[in-house]
Every structure is written in C-alpha cells, then in structure tokens.
Biopython code that builds the backbone (N, CA, C, O; Angstrom):
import numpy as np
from Bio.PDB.StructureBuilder import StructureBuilder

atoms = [
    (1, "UNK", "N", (0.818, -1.191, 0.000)),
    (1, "UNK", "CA", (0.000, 0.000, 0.000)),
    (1, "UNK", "C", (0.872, 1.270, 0.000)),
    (1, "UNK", "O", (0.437, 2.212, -0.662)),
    (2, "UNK", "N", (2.305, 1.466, 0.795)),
    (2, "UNK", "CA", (2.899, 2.274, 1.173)),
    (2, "UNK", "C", (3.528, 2.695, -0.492)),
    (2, "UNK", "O", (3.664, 3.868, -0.840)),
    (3, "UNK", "N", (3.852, 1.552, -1.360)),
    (3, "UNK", "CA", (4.219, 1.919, -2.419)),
    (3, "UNK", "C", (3.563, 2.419, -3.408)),
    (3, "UNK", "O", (3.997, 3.142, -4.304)),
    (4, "UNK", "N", (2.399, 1.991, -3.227)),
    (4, "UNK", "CA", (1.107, 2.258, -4.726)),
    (4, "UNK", "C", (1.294, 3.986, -4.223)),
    (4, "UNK", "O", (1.749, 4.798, -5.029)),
    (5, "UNK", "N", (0.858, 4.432, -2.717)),
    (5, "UNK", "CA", (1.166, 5.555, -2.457)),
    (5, "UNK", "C", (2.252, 6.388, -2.949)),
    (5, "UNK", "O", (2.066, 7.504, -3.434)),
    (6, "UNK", "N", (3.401, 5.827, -2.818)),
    (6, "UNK", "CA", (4.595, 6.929, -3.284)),
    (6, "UNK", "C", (4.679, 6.777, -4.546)),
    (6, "UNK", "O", (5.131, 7.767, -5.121)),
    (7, "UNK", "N", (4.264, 5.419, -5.560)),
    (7, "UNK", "CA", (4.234, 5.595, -7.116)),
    (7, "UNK", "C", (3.370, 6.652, -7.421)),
    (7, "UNK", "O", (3.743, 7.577, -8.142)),
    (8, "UNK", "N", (1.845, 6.580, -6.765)),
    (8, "UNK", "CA", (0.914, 7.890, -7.198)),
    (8, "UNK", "C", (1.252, 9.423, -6.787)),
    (8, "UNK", "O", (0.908, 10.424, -7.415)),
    (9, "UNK", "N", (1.925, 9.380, -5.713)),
    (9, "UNK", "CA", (2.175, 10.611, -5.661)),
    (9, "UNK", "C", (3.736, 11.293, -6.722)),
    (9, "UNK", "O", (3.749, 12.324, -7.394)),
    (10, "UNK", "N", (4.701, 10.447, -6.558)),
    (10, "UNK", "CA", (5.464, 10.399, -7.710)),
    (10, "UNK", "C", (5.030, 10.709, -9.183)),
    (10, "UNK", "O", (5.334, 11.801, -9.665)),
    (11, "UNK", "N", (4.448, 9.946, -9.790)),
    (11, "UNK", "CA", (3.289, 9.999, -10.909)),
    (11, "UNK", "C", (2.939, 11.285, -11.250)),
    (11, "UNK", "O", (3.223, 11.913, -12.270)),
    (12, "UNK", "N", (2.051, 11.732, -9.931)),
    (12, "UNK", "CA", (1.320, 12.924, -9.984)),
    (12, "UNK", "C", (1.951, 14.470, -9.840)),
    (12, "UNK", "O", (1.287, 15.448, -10.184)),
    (13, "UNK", "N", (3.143, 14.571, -9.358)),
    (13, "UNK", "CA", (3.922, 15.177, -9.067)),
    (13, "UNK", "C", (4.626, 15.326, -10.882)),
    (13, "UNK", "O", (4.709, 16.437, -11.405)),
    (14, "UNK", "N", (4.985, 14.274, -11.489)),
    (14, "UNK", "CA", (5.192, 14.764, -12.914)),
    (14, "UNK", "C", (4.837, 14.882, -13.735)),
    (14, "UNK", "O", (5.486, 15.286, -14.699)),
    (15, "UNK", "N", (3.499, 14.553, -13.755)),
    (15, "UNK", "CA", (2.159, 15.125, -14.640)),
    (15, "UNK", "C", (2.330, 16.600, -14.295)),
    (15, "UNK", "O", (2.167, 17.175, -15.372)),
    (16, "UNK", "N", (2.547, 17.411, -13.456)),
    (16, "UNK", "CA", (2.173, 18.827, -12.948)),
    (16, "UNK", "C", (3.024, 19.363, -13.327)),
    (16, "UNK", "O", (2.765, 20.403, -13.932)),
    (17, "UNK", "N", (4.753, 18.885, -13.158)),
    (17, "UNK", "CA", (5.392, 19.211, -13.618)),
    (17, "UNK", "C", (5.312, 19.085, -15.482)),
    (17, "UNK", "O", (5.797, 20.039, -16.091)),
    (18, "UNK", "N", (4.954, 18.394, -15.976)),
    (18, "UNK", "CA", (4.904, 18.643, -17.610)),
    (18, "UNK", "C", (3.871, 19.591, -17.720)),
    (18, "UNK", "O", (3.740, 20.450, -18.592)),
    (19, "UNK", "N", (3.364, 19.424, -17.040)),
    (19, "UNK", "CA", (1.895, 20.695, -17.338)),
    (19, "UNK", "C", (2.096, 21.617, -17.208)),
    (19, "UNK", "O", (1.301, 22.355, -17.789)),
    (20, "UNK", "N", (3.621, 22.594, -16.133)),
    (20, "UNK", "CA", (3.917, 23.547, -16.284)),
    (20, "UNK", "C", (4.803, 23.850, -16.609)),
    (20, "UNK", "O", (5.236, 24.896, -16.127)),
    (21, "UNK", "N", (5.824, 22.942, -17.882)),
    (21, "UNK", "CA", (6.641, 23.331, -18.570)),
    (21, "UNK", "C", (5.702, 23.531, -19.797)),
    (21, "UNK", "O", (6.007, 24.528, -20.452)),
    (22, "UNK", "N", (4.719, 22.885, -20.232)),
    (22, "UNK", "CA", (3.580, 22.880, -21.352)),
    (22, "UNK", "C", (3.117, 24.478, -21.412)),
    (22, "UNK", "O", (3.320, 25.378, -22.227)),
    (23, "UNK", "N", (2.542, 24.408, -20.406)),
    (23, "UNK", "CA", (1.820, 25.880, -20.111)),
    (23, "UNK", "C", (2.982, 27.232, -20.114)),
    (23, "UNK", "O", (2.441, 28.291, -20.431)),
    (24, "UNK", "N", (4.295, 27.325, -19.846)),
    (24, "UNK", "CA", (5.286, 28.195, -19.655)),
    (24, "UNK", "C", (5.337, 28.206, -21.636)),
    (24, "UNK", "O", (5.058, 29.229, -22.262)),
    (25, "UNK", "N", (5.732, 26.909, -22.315)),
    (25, "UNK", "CA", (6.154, 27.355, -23.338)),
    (25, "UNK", "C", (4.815, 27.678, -24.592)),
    (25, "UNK", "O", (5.001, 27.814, -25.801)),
    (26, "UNK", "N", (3.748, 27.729, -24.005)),
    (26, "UNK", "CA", (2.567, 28.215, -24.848)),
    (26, "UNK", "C", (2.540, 29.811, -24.645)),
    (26, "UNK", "O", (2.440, 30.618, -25.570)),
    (27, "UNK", "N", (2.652, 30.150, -23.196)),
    (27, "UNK", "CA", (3.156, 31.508, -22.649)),
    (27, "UNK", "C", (3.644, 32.365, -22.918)),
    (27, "UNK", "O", (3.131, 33.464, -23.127)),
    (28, "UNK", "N", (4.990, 32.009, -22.991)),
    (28, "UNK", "CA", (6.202, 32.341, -23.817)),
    (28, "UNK", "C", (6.289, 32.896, -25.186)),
    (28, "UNK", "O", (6.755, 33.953, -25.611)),
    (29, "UNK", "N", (5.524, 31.565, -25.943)),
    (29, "UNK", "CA", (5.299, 31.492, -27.377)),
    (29, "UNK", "C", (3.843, 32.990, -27.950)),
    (29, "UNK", "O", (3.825, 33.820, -28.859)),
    (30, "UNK", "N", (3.074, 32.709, -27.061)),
    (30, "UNK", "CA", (1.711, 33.589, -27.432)),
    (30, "UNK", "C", (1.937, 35.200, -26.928)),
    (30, "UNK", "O", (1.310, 36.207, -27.258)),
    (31, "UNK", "N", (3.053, 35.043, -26.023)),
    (31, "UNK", "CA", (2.389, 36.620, -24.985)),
    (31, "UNK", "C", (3.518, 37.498, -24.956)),
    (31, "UNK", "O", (3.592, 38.447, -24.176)),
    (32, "UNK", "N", (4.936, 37.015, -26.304)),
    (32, "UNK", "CA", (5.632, 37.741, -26.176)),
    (32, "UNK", "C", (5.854, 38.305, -27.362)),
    (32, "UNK", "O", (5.436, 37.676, -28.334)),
    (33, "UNK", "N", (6.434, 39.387, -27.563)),
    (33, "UNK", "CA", (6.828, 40.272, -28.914)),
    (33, "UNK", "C", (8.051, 39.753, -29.678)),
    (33, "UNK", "O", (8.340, 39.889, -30.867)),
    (34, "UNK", "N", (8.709, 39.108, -28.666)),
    (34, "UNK", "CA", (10.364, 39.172, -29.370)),
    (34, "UNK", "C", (9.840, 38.018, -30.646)),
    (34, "UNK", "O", (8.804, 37.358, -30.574)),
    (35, "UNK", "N", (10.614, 37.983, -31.545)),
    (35, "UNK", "CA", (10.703, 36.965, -32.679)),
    (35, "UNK", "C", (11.707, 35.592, -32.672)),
    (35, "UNK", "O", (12.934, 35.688, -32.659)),
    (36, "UNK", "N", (11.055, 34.441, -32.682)),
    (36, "UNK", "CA", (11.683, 33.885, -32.458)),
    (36, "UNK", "C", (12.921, 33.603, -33.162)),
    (36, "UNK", "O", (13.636, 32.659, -32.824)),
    (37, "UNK", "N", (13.235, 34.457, -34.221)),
    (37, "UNK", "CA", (14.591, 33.953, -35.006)),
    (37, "UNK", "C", (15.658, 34.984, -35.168)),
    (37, "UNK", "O", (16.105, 35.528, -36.178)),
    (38, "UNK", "N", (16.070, 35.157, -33.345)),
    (38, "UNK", "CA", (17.009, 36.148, -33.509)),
    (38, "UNK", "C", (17.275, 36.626, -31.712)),
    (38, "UNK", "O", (16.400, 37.062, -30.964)),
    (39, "UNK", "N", (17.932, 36.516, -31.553)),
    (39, "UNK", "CA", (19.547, 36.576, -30.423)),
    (39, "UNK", "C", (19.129, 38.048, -29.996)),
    (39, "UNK", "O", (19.029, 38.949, -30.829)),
    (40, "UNK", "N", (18.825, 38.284, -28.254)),
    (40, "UNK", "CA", (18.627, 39.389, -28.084)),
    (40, "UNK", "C", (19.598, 39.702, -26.785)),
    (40, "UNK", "O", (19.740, 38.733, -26.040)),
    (41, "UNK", "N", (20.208, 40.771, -26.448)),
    (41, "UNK", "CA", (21.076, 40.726, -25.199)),
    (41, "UNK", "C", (20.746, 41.950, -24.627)),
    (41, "UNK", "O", (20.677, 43.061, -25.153)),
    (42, "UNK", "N", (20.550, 41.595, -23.474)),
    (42, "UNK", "CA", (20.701, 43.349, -22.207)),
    (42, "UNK", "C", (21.791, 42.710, -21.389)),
    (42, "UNK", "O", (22.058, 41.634, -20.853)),
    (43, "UNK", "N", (22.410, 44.217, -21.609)),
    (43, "UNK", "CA", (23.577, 44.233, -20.551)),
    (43, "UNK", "C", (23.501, 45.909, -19.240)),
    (43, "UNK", "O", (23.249, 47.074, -19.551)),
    (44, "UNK", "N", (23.726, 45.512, -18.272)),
    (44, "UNK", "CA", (23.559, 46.566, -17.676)),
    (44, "UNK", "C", (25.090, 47.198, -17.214)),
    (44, "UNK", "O", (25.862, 46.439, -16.628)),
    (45, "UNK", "N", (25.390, 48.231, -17.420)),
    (45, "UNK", "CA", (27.136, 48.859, -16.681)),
    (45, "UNK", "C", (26.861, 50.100, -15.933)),
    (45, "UNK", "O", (25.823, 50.756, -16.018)),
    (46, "UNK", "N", (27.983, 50.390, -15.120)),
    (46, "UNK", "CA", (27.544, 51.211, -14.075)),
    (46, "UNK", "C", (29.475, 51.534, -14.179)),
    (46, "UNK", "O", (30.301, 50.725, -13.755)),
    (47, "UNK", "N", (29.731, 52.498, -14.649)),
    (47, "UNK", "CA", (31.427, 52.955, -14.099)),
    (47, "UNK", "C", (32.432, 51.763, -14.573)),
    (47, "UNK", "O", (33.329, 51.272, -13.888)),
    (48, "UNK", "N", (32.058, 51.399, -15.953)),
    (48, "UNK", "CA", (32.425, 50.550, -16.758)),
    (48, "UNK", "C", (33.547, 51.451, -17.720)),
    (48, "UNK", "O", (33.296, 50.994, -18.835)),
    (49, "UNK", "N", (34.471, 52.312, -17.883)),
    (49, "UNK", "CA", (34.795, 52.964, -19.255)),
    (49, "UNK", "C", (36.230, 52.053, -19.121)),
    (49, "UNK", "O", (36.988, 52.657, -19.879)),
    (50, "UNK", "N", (36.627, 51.455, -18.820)),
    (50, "UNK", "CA", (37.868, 51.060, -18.953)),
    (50, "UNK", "C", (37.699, 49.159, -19.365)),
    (50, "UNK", "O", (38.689, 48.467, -19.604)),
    (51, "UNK", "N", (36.758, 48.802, -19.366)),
    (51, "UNK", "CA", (35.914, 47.489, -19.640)),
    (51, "UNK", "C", (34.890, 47.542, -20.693)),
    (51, "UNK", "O", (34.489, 46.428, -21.031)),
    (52, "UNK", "N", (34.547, 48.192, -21.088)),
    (52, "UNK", "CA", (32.839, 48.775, -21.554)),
    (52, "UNK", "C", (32.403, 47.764, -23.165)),
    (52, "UNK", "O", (31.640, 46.926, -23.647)),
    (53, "UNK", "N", (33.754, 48.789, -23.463)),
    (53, "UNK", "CA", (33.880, 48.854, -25.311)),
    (53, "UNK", "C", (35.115, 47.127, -25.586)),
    (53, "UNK", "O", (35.109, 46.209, -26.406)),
    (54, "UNK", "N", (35.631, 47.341, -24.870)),
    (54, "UNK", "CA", (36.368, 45.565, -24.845)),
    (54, "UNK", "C", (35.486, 44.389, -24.919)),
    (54, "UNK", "O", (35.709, 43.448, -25.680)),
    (55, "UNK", "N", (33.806, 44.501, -23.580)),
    (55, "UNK", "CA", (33.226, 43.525, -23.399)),
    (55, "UNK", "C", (32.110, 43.654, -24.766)),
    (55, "UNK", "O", (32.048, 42.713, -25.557)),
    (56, "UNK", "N", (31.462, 44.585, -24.913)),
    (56, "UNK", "CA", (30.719, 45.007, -25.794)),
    (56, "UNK", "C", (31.097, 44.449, -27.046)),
    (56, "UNK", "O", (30.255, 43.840, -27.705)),
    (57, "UNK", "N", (32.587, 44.622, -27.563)),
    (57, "UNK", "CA", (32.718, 44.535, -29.101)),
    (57, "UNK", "C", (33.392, 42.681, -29.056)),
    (57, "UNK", "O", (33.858, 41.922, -29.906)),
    (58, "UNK", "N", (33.148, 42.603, -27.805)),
    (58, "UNK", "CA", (33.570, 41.019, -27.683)),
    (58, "UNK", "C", (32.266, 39.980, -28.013)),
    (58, "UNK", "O", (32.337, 39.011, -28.769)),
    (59, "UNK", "N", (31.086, 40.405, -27.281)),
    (59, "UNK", "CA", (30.073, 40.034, -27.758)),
    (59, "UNK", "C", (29.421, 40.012, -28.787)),
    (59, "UNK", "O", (28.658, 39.110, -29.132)),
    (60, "UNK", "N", (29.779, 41.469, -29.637)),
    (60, "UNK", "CA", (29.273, 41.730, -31.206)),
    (60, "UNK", "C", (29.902, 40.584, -31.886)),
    (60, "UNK", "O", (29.230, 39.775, -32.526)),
    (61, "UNK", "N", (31.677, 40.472, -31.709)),
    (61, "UNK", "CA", (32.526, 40.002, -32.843)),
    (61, "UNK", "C", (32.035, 38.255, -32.591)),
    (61, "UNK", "O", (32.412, 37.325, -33.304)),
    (62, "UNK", "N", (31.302, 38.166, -31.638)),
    (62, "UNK", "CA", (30.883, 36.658, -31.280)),
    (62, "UNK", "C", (29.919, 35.941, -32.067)),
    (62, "UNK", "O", (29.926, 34.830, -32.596)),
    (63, "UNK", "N", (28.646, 37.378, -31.964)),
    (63, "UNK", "CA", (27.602, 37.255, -32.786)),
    (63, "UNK", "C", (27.336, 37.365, -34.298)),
    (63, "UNK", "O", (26.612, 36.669, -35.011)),
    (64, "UNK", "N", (28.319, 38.703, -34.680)),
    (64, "UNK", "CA", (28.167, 39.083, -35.801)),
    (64, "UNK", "C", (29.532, 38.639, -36.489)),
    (64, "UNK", "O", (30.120, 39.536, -37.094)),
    (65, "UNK", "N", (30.053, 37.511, -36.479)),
    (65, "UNK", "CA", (31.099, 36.971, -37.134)),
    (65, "UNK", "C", (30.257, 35.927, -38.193)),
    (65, "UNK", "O", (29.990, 34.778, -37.844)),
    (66, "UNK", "N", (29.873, 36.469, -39.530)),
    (66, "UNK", "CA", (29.277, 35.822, -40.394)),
    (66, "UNK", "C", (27.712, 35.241, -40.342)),
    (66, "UNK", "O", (27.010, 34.521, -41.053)),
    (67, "UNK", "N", (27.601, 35.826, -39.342)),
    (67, "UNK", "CA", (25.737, 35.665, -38.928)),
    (67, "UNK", "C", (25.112, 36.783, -38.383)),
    (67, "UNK", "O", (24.671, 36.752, -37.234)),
    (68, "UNK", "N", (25.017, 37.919, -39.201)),
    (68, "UNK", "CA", (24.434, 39.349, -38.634)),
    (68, "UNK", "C", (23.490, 39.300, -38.322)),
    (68, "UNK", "O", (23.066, 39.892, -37.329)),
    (69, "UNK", "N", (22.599, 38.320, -39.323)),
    (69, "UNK", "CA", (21.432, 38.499, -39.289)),
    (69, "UNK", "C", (20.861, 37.624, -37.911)),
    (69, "UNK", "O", (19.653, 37.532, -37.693)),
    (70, "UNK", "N", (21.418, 37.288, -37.431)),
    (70, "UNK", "CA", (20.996, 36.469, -35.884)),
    (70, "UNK", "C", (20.340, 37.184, -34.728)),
    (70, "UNK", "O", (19.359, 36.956, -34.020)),
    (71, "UNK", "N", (21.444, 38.336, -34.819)),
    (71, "UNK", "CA", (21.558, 39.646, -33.624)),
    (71, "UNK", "C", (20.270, 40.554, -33.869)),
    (71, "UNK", "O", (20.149, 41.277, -34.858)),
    (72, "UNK", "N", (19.406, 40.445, -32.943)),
    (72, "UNK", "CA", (18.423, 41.734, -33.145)),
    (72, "UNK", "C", (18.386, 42.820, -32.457)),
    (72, "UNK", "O", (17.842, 43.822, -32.919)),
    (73, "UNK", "N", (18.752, 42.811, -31.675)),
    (73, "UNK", "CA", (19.197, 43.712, -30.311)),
    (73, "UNK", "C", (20.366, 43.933, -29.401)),
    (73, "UNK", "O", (20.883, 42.816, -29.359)),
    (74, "UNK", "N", (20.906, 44.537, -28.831)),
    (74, "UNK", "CA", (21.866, 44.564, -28.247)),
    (74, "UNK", "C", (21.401, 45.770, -27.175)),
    (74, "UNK", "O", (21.668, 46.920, -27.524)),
    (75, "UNK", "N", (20.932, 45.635, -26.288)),
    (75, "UNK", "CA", (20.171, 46.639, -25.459)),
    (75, "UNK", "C", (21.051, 46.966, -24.143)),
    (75, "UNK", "O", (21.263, 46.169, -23.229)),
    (76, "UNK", "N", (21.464, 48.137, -24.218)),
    (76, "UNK", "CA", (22.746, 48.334, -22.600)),
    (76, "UNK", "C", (22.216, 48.987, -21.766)),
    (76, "UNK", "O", (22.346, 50.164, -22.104)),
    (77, "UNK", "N", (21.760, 48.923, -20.987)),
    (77, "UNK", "CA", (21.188, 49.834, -19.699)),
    (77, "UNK", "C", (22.379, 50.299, -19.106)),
    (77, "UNK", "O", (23.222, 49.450, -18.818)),
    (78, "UNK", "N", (22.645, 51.671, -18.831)),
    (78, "UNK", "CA", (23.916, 52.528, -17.830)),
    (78, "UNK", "C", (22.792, 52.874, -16.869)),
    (78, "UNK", "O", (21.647, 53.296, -17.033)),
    (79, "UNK", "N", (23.618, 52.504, -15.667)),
    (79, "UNK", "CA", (23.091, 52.494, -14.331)),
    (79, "UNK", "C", (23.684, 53.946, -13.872)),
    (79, "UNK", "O", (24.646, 54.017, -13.107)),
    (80, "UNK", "N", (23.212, 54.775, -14.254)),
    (80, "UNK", "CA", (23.630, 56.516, -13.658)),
    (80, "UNK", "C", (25.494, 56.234, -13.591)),
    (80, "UNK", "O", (26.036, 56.462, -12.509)),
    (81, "UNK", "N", (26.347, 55.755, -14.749)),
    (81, "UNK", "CA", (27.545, 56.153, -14.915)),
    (81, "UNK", "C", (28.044, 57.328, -14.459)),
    (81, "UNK", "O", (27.230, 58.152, -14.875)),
    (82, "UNK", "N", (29.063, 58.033, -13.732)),
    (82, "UNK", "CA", (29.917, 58.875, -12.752)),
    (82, "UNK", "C", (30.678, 59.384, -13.943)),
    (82, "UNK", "O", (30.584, 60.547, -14.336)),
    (83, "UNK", "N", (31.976, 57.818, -14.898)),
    (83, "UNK", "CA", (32.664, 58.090, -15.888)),
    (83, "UNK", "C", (32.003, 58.512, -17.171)),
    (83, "UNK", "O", (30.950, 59.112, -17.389)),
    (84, "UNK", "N", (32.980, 57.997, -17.990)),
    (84, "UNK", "CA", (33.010, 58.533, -19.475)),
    (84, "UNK", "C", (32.111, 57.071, -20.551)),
    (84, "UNK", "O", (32.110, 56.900, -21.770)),
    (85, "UNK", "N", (31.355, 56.146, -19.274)),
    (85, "UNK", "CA", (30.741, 55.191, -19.918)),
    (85, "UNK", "C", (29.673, 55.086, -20.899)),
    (85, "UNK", "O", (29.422, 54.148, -21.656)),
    (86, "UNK", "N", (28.966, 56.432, -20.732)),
    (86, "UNK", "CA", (27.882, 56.168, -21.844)),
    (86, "UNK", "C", (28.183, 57.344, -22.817)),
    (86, "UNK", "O", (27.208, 58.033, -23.117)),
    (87, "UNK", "N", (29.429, 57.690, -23.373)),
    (87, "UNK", "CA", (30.182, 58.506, -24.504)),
    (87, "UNK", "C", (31.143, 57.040, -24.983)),
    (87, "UNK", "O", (31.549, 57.113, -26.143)),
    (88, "UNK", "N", (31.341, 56.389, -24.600)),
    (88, "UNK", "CA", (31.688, 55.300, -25.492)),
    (88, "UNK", "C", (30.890, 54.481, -25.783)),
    (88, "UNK", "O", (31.080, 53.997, -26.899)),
    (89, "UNK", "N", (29.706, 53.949, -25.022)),
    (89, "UNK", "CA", (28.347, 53.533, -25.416)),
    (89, "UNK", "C", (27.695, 54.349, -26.679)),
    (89, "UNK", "O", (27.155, 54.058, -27.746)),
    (90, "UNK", "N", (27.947, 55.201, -26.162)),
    (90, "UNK", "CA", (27.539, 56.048, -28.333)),
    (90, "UNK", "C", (28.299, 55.854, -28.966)),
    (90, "UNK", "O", (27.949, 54.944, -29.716)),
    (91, "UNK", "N", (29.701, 56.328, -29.265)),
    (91, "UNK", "CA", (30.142, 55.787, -30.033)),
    (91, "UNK", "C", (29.939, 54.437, -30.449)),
    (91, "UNK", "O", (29.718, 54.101, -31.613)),
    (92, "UNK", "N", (30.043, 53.456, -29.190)),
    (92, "UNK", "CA", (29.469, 52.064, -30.484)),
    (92, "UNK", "C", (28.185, 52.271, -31.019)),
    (92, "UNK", "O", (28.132, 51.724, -32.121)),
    (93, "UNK", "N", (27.286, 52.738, -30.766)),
    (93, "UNK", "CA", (26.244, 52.784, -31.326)),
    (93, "UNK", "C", (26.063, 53.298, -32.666)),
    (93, "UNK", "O", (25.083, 53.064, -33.372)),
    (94, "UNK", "N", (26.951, 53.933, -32.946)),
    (94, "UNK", "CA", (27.598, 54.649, -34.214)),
    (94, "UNK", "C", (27.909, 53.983, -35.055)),
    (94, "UNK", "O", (27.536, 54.115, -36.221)),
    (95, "UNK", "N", (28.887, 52.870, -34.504)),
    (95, "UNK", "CA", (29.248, 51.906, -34.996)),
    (95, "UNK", "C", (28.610, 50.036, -35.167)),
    (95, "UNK", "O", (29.215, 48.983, -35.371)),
    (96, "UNK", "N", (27.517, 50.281, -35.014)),
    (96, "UNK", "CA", (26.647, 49.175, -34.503)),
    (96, "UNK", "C", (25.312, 49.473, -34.584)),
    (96, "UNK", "O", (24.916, 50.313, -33.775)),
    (97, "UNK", "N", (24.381, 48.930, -35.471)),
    (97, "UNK", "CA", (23.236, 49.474, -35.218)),
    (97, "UNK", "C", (21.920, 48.713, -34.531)),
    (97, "UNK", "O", (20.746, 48.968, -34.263)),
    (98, "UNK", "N", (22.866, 47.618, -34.419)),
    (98, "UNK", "CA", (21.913, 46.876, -33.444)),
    (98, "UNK", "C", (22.170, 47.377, -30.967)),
    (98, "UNK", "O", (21.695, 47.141, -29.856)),
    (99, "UNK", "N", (22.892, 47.881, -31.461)),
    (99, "UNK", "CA", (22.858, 48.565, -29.930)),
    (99, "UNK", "C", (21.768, 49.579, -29.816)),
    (99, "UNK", "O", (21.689, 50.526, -30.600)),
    (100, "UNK", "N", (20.920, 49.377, -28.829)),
    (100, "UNK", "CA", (20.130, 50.418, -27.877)),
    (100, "UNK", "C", (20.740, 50.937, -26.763)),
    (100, "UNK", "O", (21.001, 50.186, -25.823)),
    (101, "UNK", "N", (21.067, 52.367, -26.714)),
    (101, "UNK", "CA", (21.501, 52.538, -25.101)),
    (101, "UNK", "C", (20.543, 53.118, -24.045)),
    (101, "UNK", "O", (20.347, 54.330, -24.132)),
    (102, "UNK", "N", (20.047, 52.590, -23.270)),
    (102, "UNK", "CA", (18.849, 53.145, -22.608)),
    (102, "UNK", "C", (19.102, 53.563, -20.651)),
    (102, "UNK", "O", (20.104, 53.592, -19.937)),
    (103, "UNK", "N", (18.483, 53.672, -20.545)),
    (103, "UNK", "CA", (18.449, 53.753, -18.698)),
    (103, "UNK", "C", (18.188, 52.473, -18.397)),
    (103, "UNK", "O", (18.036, 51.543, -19.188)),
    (104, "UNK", "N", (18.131, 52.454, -17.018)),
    (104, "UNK", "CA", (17.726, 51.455, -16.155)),
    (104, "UNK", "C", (16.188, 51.581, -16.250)),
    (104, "UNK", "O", (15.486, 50.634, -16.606)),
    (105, "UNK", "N", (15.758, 52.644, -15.955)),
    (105, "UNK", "CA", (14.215, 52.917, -15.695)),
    (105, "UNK", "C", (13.683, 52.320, -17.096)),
    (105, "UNK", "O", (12.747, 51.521, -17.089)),
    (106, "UNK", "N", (14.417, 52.800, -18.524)),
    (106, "UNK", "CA", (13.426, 51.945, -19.170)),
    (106, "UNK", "C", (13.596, 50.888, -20.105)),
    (106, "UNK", "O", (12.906, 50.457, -21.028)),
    (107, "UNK", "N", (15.051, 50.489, -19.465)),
    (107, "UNK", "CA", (15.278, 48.678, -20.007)),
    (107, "UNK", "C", (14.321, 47.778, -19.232)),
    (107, "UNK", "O", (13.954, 46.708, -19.718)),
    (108, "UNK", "N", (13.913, 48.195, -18.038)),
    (108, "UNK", "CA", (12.959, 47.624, -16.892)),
    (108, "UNK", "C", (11.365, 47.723, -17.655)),
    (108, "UNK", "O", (10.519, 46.829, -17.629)),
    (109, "UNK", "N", (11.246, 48.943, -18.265)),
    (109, "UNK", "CA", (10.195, 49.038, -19.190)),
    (109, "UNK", "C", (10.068, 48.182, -20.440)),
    (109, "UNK", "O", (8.932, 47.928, -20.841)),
    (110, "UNK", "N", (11.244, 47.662, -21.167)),
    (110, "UNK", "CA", (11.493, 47.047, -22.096)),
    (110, "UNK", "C", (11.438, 45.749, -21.465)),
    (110, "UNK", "O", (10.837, 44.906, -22.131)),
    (111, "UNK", "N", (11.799, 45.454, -20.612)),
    (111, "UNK", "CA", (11.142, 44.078, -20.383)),
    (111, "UNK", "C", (9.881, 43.209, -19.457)),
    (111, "UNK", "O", (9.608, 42.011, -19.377)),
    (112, "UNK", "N", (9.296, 44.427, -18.836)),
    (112, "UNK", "CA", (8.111, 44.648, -18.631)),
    (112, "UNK", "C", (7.128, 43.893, -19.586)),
    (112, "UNK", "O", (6.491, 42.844, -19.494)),
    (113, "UNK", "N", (7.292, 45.009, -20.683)),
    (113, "UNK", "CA", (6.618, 44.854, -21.815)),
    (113, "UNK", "C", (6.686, 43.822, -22.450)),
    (113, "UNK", "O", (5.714, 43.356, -23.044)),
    (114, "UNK", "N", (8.046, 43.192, -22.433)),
    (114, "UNK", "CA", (8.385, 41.540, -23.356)),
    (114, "UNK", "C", (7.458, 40.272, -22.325)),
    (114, "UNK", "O", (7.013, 39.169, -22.643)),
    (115, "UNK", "N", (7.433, 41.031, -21.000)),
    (115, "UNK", "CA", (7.027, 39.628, -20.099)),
    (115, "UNK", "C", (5.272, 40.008, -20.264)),
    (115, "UNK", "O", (4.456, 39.124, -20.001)),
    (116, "UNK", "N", (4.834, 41.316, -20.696)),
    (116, "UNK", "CA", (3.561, 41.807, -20.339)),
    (116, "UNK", "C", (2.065, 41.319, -22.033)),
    (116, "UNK", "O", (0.864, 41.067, -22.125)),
    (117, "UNK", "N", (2.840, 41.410, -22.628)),
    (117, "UNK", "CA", (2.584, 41.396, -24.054)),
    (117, "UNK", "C", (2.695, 39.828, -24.760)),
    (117, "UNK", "O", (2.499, 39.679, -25.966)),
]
sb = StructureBuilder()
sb.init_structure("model")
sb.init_model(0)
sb.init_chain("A")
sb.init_seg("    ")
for serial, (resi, resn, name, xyz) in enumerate(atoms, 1):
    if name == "N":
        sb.init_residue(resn, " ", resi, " ")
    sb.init_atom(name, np.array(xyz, "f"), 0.0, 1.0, " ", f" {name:<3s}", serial, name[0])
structure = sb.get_structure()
C-alpha cells in the first residue's frame, strides 16, 4: 500500500510538472513580442569605461562573425555612470546598429513589456 502511495504521488507530481513546462512554453510562445529567429542581449554597466567597449565589441565580434542576421538587439542599460561610460556607449552605437543605449528605468520598461505582451 505504502508503495502504490509513493508511485501515485510520484506519478502525480510529474504530470504537474509537464503541465507547467507545457503551459510556460505556450506563454512564452503567445504573450511575447520578441521573434523567435534572432539573439537578443541586455547588458547593464555602471562605471564601466575602462571594460565597456572591450566587453561590448567582444560580444558583437561573437555574434556578428558571419551571422548578422541572428543579432536583433543589443540593449545596454547605464546604471547613472559617474565616468566617461555612456560617450563610449555612443560611439558604439555609431558603430553598430543593433545597440540600444537606454536607462535602467526603461530597459525595466522594455522588459516589462516583453514579459507583459
């Protein structure tokens, strides 16, 4: 008896679990904007200028090494930078047109919206 018990509760325990990996990727699939055929990144820096443009163009040359078309976004949130971090954040942007440089307040909005939609 003790076993029929722990097989059913076992059992039942991964029925629920498939049901809410089922339900997450219908979710996912229906209620979000992004497209599924294409690579999106937020990065957030805060007093980054001596790191910034090294990590940044490390990630581009990762992505965009013969597959541009992969990259749809490249979204950087500067966390109220002190330095010279978001004047080299433009410049790549200059150089890159898949970079967004935004705030904190509304990369938080930007993904709001990806989880809301």
């Amino acid at each position: 008896m003790l076993n029929f018990l722990l097989n059913a509760t076992i059992w039942t325990l991964a029925l629920y679990g498939l049901y809410e990996i089922i339900k997450n990727i219908i979710y996912i699939y229906s209620y979000t904007n992004l497209k599924p055929n294409g690579i999106y990144i937020i990065v957030a820096a805060k007093n980054q200028e001596n790191q910034i443009e090294g990590f940044v163009r490390g990630i581009l040359f990762r992505f965009l090494y013969g597959k541009e078309e992969l990259i749809k976004d490249v979204i950087i949130a500067d966390l109220n930078s002190k330095d010279n971090t978001k004047e080299i954040l433009s410049k790549l942007k200059k150089d890159y047109s898949q970079i967004q440089i935004t705030s904190w307040k509304e990369c938080k909005e930007i993904i709001d919206n990806i989880n809301s939609t």
